[in-house]
Biopython code that builds the backbone (N, CA, C, O; Angstrom):
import numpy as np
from Bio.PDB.StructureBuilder import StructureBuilder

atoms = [
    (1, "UNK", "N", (-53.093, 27.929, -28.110)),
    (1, "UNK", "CA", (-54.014, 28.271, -27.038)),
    (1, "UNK", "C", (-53.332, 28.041, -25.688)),
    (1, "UNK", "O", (-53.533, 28.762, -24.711)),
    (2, "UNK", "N", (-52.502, 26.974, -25.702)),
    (2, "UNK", "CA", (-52.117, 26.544, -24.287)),
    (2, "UNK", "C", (-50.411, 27.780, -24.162)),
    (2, "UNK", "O", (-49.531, 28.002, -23.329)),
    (3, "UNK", "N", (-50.577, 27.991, -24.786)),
    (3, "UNK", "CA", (-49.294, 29.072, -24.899)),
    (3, "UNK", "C", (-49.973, 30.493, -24.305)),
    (3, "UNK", "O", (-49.661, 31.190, -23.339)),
    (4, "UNK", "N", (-50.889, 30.595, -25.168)),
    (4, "UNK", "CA", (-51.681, 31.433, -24.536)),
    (4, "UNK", "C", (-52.205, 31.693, -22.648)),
    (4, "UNK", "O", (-51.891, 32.597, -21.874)),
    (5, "UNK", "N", (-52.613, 31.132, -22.553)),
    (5, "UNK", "CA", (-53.200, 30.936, -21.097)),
    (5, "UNK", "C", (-52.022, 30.205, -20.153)),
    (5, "UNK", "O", (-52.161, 30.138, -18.931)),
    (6, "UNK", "N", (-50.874, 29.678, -20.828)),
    (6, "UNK", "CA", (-49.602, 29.822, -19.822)),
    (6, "UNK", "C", (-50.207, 28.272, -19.300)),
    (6, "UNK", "O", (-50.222, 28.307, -18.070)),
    (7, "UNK", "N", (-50.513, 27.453, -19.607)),
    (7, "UNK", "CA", (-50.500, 25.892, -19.384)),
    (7, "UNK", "C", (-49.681, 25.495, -20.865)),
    (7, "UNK", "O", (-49.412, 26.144, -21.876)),
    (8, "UNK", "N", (-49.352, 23.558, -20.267)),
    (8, "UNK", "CA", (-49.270, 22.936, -20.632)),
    (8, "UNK", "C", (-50.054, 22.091, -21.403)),
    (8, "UNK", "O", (-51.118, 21.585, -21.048)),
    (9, "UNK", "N", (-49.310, 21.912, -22.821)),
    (9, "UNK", "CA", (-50.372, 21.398, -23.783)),
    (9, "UNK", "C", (-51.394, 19.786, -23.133)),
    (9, "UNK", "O", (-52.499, 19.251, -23.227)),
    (10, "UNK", "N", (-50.224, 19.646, -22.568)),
    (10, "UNK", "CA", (-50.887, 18.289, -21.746)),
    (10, "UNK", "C", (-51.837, 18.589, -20.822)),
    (10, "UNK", "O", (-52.790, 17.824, -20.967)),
    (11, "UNK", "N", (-52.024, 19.471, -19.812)),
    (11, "UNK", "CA", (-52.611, 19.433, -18.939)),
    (11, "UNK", "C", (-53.965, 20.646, -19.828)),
    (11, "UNK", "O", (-55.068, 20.554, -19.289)),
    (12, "UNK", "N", (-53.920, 21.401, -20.728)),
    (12, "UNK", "CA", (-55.168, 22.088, -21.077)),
    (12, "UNK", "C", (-55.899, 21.028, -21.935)),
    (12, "UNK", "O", (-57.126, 20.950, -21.862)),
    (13, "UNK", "N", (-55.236, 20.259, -22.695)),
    (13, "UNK", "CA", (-55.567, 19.025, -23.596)),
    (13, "UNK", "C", (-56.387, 18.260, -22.198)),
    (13, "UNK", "O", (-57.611, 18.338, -22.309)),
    (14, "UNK", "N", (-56.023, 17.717, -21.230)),
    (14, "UNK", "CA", (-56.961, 16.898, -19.884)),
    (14, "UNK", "C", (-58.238, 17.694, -19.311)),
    (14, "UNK", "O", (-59.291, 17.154, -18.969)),
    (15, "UNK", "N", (-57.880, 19.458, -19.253)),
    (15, "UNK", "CA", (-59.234, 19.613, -18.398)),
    (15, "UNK", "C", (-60.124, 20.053, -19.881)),
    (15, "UNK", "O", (-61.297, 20.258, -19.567)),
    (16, "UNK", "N", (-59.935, 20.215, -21.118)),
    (16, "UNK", "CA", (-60.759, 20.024, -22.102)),
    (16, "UNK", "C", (-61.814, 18.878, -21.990)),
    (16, "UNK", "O", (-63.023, 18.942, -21.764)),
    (17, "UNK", "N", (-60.767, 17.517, -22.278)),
    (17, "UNK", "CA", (-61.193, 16.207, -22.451)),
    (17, "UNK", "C", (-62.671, 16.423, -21.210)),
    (17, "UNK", "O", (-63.881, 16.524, -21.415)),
    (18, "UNK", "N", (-61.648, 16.424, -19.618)),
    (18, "UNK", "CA", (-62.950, 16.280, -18.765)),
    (18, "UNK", "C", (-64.004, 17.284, -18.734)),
    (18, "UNK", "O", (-64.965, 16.962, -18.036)),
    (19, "UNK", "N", (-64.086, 18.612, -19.408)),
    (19, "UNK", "CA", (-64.855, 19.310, -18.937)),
    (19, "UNK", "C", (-66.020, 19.167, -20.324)),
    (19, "UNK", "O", (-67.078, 19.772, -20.498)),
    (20, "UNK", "N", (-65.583, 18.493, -20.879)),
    (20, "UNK", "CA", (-66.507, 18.509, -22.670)),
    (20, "UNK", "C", (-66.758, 17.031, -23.516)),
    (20, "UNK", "O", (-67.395, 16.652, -24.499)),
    (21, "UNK", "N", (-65.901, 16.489, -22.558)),
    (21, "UNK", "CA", (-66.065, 14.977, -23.018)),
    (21, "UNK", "C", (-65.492, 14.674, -24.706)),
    (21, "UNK", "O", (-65.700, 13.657, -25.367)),
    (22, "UNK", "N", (-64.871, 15.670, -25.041)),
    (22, "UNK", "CA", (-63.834, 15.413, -26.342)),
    (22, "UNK", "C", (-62.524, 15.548, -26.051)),
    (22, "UNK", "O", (-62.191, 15.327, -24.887)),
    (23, "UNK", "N", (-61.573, 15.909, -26.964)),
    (23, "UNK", "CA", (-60.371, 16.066, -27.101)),
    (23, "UNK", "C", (-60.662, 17.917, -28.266)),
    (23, "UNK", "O", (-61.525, 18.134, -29.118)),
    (24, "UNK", "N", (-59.686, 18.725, -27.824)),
    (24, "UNK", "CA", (-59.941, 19.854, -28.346)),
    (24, "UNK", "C", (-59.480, 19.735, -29.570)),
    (24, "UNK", "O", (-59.496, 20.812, -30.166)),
    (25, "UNK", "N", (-58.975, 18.630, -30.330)),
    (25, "UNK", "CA", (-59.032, 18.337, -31.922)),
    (25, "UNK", "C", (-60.314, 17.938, -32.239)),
    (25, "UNK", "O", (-60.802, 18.495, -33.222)),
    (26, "UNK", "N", (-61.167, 16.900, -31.509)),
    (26, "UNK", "CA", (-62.262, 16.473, -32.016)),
    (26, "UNK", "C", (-63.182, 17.706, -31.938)),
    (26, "UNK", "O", (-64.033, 17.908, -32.804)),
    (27, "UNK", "N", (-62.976, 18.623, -30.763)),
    (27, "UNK", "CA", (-63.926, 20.043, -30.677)),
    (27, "UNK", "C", (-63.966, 20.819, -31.939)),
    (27, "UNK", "O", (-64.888, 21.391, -32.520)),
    (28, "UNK", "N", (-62.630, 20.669, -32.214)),
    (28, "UNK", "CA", (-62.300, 22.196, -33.540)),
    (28, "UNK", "C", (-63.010, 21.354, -34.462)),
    (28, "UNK", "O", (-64.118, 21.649, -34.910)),
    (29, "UNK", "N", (-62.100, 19.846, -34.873)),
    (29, "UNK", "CA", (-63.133, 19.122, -36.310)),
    (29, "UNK", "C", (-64.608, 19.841, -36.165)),
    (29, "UNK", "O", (-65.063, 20.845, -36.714)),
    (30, "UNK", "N", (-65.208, 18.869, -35.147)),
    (30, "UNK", "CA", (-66.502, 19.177, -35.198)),
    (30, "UNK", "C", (-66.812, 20.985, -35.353)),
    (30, "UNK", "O", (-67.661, 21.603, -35.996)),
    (31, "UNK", "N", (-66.318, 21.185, -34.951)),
    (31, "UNK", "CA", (-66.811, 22.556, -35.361)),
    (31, "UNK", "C", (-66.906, 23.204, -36.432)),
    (31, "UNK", "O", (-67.881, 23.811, -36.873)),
    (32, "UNK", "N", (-65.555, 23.037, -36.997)),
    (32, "UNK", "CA", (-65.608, 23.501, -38.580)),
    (32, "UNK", "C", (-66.116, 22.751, -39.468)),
    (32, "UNK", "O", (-66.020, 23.001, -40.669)),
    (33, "UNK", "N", (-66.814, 21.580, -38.916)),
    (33, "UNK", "CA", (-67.631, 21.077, -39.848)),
    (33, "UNK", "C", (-69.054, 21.943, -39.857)),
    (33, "UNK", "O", (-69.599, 22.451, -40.837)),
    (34, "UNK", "N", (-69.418, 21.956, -38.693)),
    (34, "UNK", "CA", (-70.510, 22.458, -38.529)),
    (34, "UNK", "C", (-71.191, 24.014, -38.730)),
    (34, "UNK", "O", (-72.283, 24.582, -38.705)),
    (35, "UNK", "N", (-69.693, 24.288, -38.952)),
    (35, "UNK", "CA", (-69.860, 25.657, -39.581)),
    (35, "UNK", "C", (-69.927, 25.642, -40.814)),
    (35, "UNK", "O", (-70.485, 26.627, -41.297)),
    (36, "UNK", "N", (-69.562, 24.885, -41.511)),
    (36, "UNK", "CA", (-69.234, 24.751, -43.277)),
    (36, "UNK", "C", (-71.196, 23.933, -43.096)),
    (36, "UNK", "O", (-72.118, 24.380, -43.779)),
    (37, "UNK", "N", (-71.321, 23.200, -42.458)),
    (37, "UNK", "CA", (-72.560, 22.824, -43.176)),
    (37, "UNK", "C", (-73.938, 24.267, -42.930)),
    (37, "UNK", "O", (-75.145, 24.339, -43.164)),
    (38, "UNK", "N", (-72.923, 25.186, -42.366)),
    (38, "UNK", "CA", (-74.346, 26.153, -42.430)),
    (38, "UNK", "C", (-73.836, 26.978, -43.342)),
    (38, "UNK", "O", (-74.632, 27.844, -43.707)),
    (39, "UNK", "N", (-72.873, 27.005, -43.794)),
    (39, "UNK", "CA", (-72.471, 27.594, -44.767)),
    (39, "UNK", "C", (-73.092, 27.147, -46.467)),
    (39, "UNK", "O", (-73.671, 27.921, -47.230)),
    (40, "UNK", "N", (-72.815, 25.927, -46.686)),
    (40, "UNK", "CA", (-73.536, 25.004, -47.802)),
    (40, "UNK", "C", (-74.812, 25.164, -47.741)),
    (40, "UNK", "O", (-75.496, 25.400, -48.738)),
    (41, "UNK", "N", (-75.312, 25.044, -46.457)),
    (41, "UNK", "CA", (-76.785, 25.583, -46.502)),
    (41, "UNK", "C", (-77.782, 26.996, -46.907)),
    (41, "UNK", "O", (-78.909, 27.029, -47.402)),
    (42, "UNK", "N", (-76.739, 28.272, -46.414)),
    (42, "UNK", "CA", (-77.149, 29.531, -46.379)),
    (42, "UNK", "C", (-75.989, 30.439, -47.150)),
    (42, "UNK", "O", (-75.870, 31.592, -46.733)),
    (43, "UNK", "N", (-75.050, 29.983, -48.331)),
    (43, "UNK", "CA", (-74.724, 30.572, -49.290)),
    (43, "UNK", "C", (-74.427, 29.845, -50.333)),
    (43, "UNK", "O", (-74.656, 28.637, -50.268)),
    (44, "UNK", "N", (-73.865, 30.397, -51.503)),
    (44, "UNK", "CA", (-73.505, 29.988, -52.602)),
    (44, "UNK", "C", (-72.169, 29.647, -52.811)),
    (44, "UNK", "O", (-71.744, 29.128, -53.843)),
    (45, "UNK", "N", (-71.500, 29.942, -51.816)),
    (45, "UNK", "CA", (-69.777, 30.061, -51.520)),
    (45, "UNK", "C", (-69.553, 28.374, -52.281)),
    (45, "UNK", "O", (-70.171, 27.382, -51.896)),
    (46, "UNK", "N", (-68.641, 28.383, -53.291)),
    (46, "UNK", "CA", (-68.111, 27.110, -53.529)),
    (46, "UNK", "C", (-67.218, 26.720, -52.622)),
    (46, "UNK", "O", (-66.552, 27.496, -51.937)),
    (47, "UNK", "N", (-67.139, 24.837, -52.558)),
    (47, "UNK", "CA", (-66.882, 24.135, -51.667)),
    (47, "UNK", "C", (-65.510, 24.670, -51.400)),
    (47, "UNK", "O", (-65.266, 24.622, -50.194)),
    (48, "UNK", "N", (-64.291, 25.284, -52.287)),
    (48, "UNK", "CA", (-63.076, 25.632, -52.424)),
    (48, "UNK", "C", (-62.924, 26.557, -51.040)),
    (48, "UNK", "O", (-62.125, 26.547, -50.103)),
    (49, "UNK", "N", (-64.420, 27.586, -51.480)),
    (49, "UNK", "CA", (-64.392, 29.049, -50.234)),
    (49, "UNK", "C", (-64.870, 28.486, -49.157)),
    (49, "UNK", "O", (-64.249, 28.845, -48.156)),
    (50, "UNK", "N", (-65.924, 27.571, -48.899)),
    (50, "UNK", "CA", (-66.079, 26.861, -47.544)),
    (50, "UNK", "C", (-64.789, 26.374, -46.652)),
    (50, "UNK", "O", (-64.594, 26.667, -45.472)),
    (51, "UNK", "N", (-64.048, 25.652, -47.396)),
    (51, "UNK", "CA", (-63.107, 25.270, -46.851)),
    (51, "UNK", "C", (-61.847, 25.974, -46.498)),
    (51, "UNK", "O", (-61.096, 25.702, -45.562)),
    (52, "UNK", "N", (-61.770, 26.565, -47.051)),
    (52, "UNK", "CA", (-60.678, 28.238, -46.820)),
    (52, "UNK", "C", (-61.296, 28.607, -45.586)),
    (52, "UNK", "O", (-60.691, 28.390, -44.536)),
    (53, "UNK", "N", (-62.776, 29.300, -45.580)),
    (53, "UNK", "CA", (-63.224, 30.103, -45.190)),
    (53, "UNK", "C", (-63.067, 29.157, -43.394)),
    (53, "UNK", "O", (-62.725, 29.719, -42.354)),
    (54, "UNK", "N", (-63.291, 28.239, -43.480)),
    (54, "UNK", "CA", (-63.210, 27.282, -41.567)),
    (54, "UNK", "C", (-62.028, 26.794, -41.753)),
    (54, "UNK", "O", (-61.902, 25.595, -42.003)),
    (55, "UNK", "N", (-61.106, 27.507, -41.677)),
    (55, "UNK", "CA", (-59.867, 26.847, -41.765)),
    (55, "UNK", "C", (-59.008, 25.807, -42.654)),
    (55, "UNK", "O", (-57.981, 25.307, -42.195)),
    (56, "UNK", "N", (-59.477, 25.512, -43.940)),
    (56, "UNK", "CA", (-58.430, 24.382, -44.692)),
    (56, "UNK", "C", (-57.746, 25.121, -45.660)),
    (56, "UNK", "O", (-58.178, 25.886, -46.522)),
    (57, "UNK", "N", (-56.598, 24.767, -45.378)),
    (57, "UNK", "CA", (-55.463, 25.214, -46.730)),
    (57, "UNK", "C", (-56.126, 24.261, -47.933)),
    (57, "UNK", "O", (-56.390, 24.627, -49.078)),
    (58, "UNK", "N", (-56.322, 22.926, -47.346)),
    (58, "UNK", "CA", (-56.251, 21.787, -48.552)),
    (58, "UNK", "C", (-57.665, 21.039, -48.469)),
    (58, "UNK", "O", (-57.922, 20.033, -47.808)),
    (59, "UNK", "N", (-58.656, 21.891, -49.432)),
    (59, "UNK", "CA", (-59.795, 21.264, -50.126)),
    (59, "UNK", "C", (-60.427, 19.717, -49.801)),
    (59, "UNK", "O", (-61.461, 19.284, -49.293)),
    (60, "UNK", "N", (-59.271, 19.182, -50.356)),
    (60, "UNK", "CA", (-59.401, 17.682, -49.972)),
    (60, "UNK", "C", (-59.250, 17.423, -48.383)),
    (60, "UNK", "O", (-60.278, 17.225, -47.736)),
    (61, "UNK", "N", (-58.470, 17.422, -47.985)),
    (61, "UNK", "CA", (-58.639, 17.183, -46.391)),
    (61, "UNK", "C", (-59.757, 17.549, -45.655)),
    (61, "UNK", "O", (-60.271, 16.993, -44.684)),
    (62, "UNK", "N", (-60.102, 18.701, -46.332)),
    (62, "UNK", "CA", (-61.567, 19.236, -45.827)),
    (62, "UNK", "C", (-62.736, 18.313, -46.582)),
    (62, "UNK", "O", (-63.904, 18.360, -46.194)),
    (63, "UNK", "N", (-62.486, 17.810, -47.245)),
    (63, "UNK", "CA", (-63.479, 16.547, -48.280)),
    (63, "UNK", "C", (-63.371, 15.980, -46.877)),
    (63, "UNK", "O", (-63.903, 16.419, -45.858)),
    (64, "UNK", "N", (-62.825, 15.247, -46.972)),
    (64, "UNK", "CA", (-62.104, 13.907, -46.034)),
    (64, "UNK", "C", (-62.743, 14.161, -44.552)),
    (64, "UNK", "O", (-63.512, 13.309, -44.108)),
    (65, "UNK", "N", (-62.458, 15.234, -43.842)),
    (65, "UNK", "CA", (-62.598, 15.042, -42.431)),
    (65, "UNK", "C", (-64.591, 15.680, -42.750)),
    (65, "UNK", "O", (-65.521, 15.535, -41.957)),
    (66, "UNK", "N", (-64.639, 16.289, -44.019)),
    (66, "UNK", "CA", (-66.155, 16.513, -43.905)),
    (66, "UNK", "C", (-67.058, 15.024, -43.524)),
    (66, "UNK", "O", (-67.833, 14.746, -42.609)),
    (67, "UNK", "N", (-66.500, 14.206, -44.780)),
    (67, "UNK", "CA", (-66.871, 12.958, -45.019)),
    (67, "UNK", "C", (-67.026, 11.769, -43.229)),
    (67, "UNK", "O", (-67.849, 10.940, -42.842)),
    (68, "UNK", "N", (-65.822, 12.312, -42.686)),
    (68, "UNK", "CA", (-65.573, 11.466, -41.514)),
    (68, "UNK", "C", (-66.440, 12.155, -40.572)),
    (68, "UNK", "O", (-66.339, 11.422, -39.588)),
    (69, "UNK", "N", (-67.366, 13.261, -40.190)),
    (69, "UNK", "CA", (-68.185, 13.423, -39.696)),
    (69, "UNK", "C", (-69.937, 13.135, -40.122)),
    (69, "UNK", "O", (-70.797, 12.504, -39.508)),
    (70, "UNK", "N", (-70.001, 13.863, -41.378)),
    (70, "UNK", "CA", (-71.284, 13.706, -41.411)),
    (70, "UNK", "C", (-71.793, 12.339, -42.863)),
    (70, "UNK", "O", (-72.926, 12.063, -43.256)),
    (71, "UNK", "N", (-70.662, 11.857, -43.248)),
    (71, "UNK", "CA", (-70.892, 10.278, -43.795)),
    (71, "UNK", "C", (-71.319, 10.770, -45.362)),
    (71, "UNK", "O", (-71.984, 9.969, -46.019)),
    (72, "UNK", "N", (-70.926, 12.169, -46.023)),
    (72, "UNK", "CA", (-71.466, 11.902, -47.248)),
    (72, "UNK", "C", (-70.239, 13.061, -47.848)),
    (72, "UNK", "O", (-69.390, 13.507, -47.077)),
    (73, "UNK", "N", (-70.280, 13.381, -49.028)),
    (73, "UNK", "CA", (-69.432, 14.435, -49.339)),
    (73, "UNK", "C", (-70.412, 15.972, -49.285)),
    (73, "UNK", "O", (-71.637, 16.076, -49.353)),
    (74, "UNK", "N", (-69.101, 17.341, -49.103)),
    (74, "UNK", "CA", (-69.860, 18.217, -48.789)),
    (74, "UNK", "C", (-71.028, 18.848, -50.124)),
    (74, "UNK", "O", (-71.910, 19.691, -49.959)),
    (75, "UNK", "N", (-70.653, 18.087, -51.483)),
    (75, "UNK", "CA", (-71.391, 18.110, -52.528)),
    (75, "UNK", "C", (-72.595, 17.738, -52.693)),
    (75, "UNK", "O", (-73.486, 18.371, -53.261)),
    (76, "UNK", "N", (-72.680, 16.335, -52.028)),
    (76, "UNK", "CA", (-73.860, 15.966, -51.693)),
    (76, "UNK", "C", (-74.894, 16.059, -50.823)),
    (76, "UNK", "O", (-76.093, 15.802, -50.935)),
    (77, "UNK", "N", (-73.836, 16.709, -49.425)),
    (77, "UNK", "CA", (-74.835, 17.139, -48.404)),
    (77, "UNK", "C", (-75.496, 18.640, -49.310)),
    (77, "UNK", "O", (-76.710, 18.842, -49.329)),
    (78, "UNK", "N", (-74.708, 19.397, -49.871)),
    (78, "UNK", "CA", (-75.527, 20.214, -50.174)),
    (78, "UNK", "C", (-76.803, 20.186, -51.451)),
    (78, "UNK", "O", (-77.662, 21.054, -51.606)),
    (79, "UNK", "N", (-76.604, 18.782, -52.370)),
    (79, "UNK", "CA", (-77.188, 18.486, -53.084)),
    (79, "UNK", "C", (-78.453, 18.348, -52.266)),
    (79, "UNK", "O", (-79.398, 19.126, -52.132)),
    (80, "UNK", "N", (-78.188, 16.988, -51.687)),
    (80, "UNK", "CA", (-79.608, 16.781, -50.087)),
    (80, "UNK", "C", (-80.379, 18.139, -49.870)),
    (80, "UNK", "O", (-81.551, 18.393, -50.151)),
    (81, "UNK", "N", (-79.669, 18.734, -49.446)),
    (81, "UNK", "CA", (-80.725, 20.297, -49.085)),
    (81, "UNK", "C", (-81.117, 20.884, -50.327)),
    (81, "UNK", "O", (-82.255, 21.286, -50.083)),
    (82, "UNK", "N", (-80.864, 21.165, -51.477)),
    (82, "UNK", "CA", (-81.313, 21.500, -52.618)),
    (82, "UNK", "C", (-82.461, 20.428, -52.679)),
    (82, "UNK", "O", (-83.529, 21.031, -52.566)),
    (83, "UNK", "N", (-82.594, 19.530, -52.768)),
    (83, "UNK", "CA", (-83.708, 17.976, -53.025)),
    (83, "UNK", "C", (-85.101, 18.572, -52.135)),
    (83, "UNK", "O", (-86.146, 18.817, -52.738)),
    (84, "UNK", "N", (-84.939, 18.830, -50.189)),
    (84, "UNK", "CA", (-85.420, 18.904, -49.193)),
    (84, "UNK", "C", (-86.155, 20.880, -49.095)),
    (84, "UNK", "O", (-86.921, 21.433, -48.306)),
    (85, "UNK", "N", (-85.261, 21.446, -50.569)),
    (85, "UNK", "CA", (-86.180, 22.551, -50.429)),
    (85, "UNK", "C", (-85.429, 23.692, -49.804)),
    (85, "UNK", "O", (-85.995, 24.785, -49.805)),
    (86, "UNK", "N", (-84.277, 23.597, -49.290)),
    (86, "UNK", "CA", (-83.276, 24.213, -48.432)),
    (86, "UNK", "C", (-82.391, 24.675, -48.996)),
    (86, "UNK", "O", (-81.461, 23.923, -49.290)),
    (87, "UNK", "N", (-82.325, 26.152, -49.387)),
    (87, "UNK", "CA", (-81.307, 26.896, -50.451)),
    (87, "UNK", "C", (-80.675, 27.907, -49.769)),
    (87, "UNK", "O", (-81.196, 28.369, -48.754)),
    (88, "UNK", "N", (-79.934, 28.194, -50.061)),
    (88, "UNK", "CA", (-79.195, 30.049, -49.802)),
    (88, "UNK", "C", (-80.133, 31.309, -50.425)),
    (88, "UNK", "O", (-79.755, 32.475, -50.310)),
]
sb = StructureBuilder()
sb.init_structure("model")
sb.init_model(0)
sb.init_chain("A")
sb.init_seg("    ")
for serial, (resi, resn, name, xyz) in enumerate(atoms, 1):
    if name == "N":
        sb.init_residue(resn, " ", resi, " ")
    sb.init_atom(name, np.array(xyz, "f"), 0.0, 1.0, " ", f" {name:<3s}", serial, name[0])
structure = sb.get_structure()
């Protein structure tokens, strides 16, 4: 991105931070989490294609950083919504 727009990774990495109050790694995490949980929610796509599908080569890492946002695995969050009535 910063290649793109002809800045420095350092200085697009600073007016991120100040203009959003993250770091544009914590932006993307969060994001592709949050896309995979509407995904678990509103298809059938196994966890393999979720994680392909927002960016992970590697399944597990996508376990992992799922886990480090929303505190459960993406199996179980989608179990939770199956329980709560909430299907694809």
């Amino acid at each position: 991105v910063s290649r793109l727009l002809g800045y420095f990774e350092s200085y697009l990495s600073l007016l991120f931070k100040n203009s959003l109050g993250v770091t544009y790694s914590e932006f993307l995490l969060e994001t592709r989490i949050r896309v995979s949980c509407q995904l678990l929610e509103n298809t059938e796509l196994s966890i393999e294609e979720i994680a392909e599908s927002t960016g992970y080569a590697d399944v597990r890492f996508f376990r992992r950083n799922f886990i480090k946002i929303m505190n459960l695995t993406p199996l179980k969050y989608r179990k939770a919504l199956l329980k709560k009535g909430v299907h694809a």
